[in-house]
N, C-alpha and C positions, 0 to 999 in steps of 0.2 A: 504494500500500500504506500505509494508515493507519498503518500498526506502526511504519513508518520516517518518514514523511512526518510534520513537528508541524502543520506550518500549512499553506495555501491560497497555491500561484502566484497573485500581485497578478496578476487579470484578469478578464473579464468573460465568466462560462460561463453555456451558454444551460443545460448539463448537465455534470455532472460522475460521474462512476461510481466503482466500488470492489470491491476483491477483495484479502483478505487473503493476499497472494499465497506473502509467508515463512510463515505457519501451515500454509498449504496443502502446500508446498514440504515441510516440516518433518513432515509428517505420512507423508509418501513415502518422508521418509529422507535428503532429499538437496537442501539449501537450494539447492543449485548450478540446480536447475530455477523457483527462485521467476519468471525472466524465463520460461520456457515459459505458465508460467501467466499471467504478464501479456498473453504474446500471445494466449493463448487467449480471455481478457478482453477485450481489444480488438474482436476478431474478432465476440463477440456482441454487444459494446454497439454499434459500430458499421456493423458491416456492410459492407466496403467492400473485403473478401477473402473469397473463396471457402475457407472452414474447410476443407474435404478436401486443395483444395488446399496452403495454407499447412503442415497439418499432413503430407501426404506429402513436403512439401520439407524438411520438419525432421527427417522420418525418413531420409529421405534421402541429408543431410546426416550425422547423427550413429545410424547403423544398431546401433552399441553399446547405445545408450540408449534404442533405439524405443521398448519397452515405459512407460520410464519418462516419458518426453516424452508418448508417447500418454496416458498420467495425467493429467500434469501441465495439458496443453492441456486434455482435456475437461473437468476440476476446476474450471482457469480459469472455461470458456463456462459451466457450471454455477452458478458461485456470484459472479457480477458482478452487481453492484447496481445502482440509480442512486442517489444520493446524494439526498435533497430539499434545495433550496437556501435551504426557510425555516430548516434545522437553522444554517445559517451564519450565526452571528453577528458582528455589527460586532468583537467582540473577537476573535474566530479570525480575521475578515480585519487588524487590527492586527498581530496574533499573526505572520501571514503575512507582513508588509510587513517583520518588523525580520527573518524567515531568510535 
């Protein structure tokens, strides 16, 4: 989440992604879901969980909140980015090394 995040983990990504995960969170109502959203993120950029799955175990889990979790997840998968890596400059990786 850019919002929170100022600089760049010192490392070497082949790809880096993005989803404003508090605005999204925020717009539902209820910041407490910004991590819903980051999973939902996850899940599209990388592919490496079956989405139905993951999101019927969080319903699951928290059946109070389905509705909102169910938001909160497909919001995520919706609006995750990839970041282009020419936008990183030498100075946002400096930037990065002193947080």
């Amino acid at each position: 989440d850019d919002e929170i995040v100022k600089g760049l983990v010192e490392c070497n990504p082949s790809k880096i992604y993005g989803v404003r995960a508090t605005s999204i969170a925020d717009s539902l109502g209820r910041r407490i879901v910004a991590n819903i959203v980051m999973l939902g993120a996850f899940v599209k950029a990388f592919g490496i969980v079956d989405p139905d799955i993951l999101l019927e175990t969080i319903i699951e889990t928290f059946p109070k909140a389905a509705e909102l979790n169910r938001k909160a997840f497909k919001l995520g998968m919706e609006n995750v980015r990839e970041v282009a890596l020419k936008h990183i400059t030498s100075a946002r990786l400096a930037e990065s090394r002193e947080v």
